[in-house]
Steps between C-alpha positions, in 0.01 A plus 500: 500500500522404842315757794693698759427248781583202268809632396602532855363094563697378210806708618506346866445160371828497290684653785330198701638253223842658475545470864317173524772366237810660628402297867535197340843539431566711806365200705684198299858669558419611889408127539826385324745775708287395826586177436873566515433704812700215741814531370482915480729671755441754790285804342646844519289802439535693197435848622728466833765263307805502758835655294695202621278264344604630161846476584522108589165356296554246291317440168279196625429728804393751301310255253290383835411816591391601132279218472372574871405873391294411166336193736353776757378719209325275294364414851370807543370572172289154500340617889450888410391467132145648588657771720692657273405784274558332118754751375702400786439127461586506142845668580580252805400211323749618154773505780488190663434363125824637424691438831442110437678515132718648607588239795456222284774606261702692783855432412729764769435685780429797342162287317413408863541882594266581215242226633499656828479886314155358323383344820494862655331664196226218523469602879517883399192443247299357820629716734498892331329727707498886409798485709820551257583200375845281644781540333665137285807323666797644570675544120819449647432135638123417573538255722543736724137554445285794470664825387462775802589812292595655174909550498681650191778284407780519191686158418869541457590594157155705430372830503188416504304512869246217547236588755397155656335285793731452738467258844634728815816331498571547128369854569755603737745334340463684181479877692842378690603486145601134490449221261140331610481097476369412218328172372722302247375368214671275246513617102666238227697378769624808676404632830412864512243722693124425382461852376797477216351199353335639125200628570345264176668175730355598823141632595624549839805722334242696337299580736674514841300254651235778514670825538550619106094552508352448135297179495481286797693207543197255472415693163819426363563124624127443343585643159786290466800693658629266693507192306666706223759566709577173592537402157720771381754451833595201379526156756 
């Protein structure tokens, strides 16, 4: 049986190790995105994304600025690894473990949206203060960014009300009562509103990019989630 004090040795040297390990692979794919880092496009920041950039981005622009994003976290996470408190660490590190399969097998803007959505989480584990915490992207289309408030919102055809993030755009569209822009997404060759793709083909369907609460986004991308989807959506 081991002691008080040696239980609490033994139980910071595996958190050592399990940190120790997940650097190694934190560092090998921050060396293979910085390496790409040349041919990446102006940066645009998450949290003050301009609405117009959603409106004209392209995929590849997008793409850059995904790859940019998990770059500057994993970044961060090598330089600040002994300032962190481990909880923390442990979260941040899950979601920039996540963010980068889920850029590798990216296949549509709204997979590049989702890259960005696990980006902020990561930056939410380092950042939370007793402060609420941010609210996810906007559900309606996150590359508008960072959601600014809570808006209640019923698709056509429903009666059910969705309470959701919402960018200050999207918010004021919704209380004028009009249709927000929404990101498209592309289901067995039909184009149709993220949100209406099955919620068993689409982790970012299921959860809103955030907003649905329930387990967080890195959670469910780690678990398996995501690549499930991929393989039940078809090419």
């Amino acid at each position: 049986m081991f002691s008080e004090a040696d239980g609490g040795t033994a139980a910071v040297t595996v958190l050592l190790l399990v940190v120790a390990s997940t650097a190694v692979g934190l560092l090998t794919l921050t060396l293979y995105l910085r390496r790409r880092r040349r041919r990446l496009g102006p940066r645009y920041h998450l949290p003050r994304a301009v609405h117009a950039a959603a409106l004209t981005a392209t995929e590849e622009e997008v793409r850059a600025t995904a790859q940019r994003e998990v770059v500057e976290l994993g970044e961060t996470l090598a330089a600040d690894q002994d300032e962190r408190a481990p909880e923390r660490l442990r979260h941040a590190l899950d979601a920039y473990a996540a963010a980068g399969t889920v850029l590798e097998r990216a296949r549509s803007l709204a997979d590049l949206a989702g890259v960005l959505a696990l980006v902020a989480e990561g930056r939410d584990a380092l950042e939370a203060g007793p402060e609420a915490e941010p609210l996810p992207l906007c559900f309606f289309q996150p590359l508008h960014g960072r959601g600014q408030e809570r808006v209640g919102w019923r698709p056509v055809g429903y009666r059910q009300t969705l309470t959701v993030s919402a960018c200050a755009v999207c918010a004021g569209v919704v209380r004028a009562r009009r249709a927000p822009e929404v990101l498209i997404d592309r289901y067995r060759g039909r184009e149709m509103p993220y949100f209406q793709i099955p919620a068993e083909c689409s982790v970012w369907s299921a959860t809103g990019y955030g907003s649905f609460g329930g387990d967080s986004l890195t959670a469910r991308v780690r678990r398996g989630d995501f690549s499930r989807g991929l393989r039940r959506s078809g090419p």
